[in-house]
C-alpha positions in Angstrom: 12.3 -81.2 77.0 15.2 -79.3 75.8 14.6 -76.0 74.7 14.5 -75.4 70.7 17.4 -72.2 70.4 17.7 -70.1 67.4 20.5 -68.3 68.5 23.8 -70.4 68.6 27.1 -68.6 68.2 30.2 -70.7 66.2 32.0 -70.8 69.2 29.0 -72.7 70.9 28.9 -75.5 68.2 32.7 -75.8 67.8 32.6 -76.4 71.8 30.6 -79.3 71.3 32.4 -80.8 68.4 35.8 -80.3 70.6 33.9 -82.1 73.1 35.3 -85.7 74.4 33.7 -88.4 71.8 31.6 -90.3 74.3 30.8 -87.2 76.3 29.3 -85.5 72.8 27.0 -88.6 72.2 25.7 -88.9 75.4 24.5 -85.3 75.5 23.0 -85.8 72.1 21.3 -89.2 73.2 20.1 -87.3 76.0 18.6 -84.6 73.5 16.9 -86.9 71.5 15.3 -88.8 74.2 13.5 -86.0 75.2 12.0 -84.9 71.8 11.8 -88.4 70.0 11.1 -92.1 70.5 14.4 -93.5 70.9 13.7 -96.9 69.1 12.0 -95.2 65.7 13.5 -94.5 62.7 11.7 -93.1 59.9 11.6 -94.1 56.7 12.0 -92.3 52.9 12.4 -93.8 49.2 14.3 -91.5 46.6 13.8 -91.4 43.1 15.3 -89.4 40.5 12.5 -87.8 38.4 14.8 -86.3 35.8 18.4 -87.5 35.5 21.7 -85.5 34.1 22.3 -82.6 32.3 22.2 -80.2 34.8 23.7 -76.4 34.3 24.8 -76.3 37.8 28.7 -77.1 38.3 28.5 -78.8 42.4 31.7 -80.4 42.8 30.2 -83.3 44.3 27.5 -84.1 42.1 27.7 -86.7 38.9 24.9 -85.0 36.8 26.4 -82.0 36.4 27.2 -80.7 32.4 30.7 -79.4 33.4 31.9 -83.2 34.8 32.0 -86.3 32.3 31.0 -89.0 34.4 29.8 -91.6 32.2 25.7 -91.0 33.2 23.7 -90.9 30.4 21.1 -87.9 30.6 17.3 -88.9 30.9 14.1 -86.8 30.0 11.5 -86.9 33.3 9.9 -90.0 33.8 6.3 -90.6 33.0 3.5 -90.6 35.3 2.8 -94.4 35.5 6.3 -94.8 36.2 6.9 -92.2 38.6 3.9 -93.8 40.7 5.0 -97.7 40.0 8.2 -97.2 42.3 5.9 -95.1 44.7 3.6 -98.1 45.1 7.0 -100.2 45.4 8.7 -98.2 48.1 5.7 -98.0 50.0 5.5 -102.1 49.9 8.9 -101.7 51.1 8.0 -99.9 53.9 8.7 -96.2 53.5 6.9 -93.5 54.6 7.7 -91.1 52.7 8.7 -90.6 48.7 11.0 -88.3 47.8 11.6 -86.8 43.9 14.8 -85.4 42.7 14.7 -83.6 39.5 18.0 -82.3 37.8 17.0 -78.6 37.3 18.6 -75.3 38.1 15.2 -74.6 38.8 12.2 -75.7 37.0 9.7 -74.2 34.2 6.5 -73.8 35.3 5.6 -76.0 32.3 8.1 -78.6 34.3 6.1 -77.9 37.5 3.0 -79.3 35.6 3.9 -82.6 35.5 5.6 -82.5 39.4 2.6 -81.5 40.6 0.7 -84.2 39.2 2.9 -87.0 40.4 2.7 -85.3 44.0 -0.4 -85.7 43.5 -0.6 -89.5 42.3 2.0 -90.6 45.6 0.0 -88.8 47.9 -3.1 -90.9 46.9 -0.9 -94.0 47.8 -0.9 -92.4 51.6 2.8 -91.4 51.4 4.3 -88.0 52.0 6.1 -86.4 49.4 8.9 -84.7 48.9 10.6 -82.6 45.8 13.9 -81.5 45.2 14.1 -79.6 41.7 16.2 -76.5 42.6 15.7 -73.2 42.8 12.1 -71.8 42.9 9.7 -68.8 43.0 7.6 -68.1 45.4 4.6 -68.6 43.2 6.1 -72.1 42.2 6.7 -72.6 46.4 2.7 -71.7 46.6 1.6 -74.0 43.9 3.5 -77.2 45.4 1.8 -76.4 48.6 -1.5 -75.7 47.2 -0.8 -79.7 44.9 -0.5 -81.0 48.8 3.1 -81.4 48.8 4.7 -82.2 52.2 8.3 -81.1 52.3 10.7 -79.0 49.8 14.5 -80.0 49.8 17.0 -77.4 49.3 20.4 -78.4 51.2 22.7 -75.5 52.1 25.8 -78.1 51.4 28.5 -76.7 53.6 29.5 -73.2 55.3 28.8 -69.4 53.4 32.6 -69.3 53.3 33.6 -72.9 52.0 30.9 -72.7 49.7 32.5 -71.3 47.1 35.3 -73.7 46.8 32.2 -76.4 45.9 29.5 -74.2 43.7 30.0 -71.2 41.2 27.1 -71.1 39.4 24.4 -70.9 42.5 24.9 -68.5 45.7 24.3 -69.2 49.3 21.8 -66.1 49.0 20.0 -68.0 46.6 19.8 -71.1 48.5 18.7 -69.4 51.2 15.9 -67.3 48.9 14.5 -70.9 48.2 14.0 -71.5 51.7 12.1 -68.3 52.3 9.9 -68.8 49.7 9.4 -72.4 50.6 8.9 -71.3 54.4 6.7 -68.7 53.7 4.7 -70.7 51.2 3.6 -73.3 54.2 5.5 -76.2 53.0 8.1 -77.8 55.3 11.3 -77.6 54.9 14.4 -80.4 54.3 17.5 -79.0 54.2 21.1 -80.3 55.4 24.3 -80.5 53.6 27.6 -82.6 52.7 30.3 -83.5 54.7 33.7 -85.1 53.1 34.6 -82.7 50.9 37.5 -81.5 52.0 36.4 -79.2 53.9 38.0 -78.2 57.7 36.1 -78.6 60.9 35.2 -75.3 60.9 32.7 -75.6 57.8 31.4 -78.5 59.6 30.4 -75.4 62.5 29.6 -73.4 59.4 27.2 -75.5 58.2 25.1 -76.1 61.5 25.3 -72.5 62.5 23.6 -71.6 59.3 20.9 -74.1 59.6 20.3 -73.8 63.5 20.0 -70.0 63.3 17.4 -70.5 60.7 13.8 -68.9 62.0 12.7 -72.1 62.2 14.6 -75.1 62.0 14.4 -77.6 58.9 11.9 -80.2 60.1 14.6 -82.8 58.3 17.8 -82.3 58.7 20.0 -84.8 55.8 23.5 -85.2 56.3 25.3 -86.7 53.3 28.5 -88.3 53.7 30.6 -87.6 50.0 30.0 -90.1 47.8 33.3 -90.0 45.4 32.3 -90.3 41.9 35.0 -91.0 39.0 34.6 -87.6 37.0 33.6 -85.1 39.3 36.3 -83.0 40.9 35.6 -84.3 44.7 37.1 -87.8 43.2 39.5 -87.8 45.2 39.1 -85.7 48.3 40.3 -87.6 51.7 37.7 -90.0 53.6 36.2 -88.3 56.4 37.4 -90.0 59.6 34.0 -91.7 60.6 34.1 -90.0 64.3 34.1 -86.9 62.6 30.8 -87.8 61.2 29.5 -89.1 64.0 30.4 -85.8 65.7 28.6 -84.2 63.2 25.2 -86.1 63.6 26.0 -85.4 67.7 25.9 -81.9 67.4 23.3 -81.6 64.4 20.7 -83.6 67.1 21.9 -80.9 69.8 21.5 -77.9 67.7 18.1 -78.6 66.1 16.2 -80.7 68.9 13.2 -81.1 67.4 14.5 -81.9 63.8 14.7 -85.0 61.9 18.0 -86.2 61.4 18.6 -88.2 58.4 21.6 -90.4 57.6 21.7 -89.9 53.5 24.2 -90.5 50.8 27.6 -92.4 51.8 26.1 -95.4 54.0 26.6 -97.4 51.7 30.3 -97.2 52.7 29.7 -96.9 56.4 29.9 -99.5 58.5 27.0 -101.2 60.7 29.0 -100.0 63.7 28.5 -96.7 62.6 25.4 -96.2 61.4 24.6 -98.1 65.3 26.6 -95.0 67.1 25.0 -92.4 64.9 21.3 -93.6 65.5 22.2 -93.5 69.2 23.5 -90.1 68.8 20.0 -88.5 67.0 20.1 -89.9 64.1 16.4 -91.2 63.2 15.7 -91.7 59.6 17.6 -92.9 56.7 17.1 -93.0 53.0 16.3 -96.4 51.5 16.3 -98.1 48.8 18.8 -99.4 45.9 19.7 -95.7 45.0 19.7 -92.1 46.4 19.3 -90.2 42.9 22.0 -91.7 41.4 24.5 -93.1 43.6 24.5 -96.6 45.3 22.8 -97.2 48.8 22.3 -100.5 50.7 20.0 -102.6 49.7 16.4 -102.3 51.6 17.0 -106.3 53.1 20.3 -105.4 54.6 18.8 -101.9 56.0 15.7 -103.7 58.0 18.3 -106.7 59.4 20.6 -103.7 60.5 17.5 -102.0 62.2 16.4 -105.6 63.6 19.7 -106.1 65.0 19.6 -102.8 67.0 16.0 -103.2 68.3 15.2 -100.1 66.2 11.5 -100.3 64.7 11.9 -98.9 60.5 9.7 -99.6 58.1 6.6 -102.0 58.3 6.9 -104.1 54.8 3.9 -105.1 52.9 3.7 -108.6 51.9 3.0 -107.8 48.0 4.2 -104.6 46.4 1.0 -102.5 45.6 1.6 -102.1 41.7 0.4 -103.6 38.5 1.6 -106.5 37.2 4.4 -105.2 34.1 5.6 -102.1 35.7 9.3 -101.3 35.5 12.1 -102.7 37.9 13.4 -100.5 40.0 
């Protein structure tokens, strides 16, 4: 089994990035067969809790304040609903449930009603995940004390590129979050975006600062950009889809024992792709009509993909576990 290292230098990673294509995946294909069944991919359903309006300026994102991107702003969604689409996804055949809320960080009044709808998914037998921003370390404890699984708080691209994206958030803070969500007991999900415009060497950046974590994120997302009319990443350049793939190559190598999750931007990658990046480490995806708020492919196309490559995903119910009425997803 390959040995999980804390201590990779830039130059290391950039070495395997500069690494002949074929030679890169093989090595990372190597790496993940000795950590991970090769034929599973894991399975996780993303809601948005709390939609819009949010004080943060990320270059990327479509519910920030500073960006008019047509989405209308939404208050957080009730209980029932919150644990409808829960009861859906898990019919659908994902493991795990993931809630996005629009929050610098939340009030502790806010935290309230997280807390309860951890609660209500984890009685459907699904793990849970949050993403709501910033938090204490006493908000940290109390999700881990509701039975919350995982925390997300992605580092989005390198310290130094990282100012060209965010101006109202630091990387210190980001990584404050993941302190207090480490020491709190809670696993950690934490990756980044690729595709906006940064160089090859905030690609490095990025995986440095996550593989020379204390401990690695036990999921590891990588978002392709997803271009939204509005925001100021509109109309950065396509990343060349090798250069992703390289990506997911040298994520897998850095962080063995890590998750690695193909997330936003699949909806505009082709089935050829997604094929070369499970074979490189990748072995989970997000899925579902919608990550947050942007499109993703449809749950039917995802499990014919996965049936096509002999990869086992997610086990589908034959009737969706809610009450008759609920709301369409």
């Amino acid at each position: 089994m390959t040995a999980i290292r804390h201590d990779w230098t830039r130059e290391e990673l950039a070495s395997l990035f500069d690494l002949p294509l074929l030679e890169l995946v093989f090595r990372a294909a190597q790496t993940h067969r000795a950590h991970f069944d090769p034929h599973a991919v894991q399975v996780s359903t993303l809601l948005s809790i709390k939609t819009g309006a949010c004080p943060e300026d990320c270059a990327y994102c479509p519910q920030s304040a500073h960006f008019r991107t047509g989405l209308a702003a939404e208050r957080l969604l009730p209980l029932d609903t919150v644990r409808e689409h829960a009861a859906r996804a898990k019919a659908a055949g994902a493991t795990r449930f993931c809630m996005g809320a629009a929050w610098r960080s939340p009030r502790d009044k806010d935290l309230d009603a997280v807390v309860a709808m951890v609660e209500a998914v984890r009685e459907l037998g699904l793990e849970t995940c949050v993403t709501a921003g910033m938090l204490r370390a006493d908000q940290a404890q109390r999700l881990k004390d509701c039975g919350l699984d995982y925390y997300n708080h992605n580092l989005d691209t390198s310290p130094e590129y990282y100012g060209e994206i965010i101006r109202t958030r630091s990387y210190a803070d980001r990584l404050d979050t993941l302190a207090a969500v480490r020491d709190a007991g809670l696993k950690v999900c934490c990756g980044g975006i690729v595709g906006m415009a940064e160089a090859r060497s905030d690609r490095v950046g990025l995986l440095h600062a996550l593989a020379t974590l204390p401990r690695h994120p036990e999921s590891v997302p990588v978002n392709l950009l997803v271009r939204v009319p509005g925001t100021p990443l509109a109309d950065a350049p396509a990343l060349e889809p090798f250069e992703f793939l390289r990506t997911i190559a040298v994520a897998r190598i850095a962080m063995p024992a890590s998750v690695v999750r193909l997330s936003a931007g699949r909806e505009g990658m082709s089935e050829e792709l997604q094929a070369l990046c499970f074979l490189a480490g990748a072995n989970s995806i997000f899925y579902g009509e919608k990550l947050l708020t942007t499109g993703n492919p449809q749950a039917q196309a995802d499990r014919a993909l996965l049936a096509k490559l002999g990869l086992v995903g997610p086990a589908v119910a034959e009737e969706p576990e809610i009450e008759p009425g609920c709301c369409a997803s």
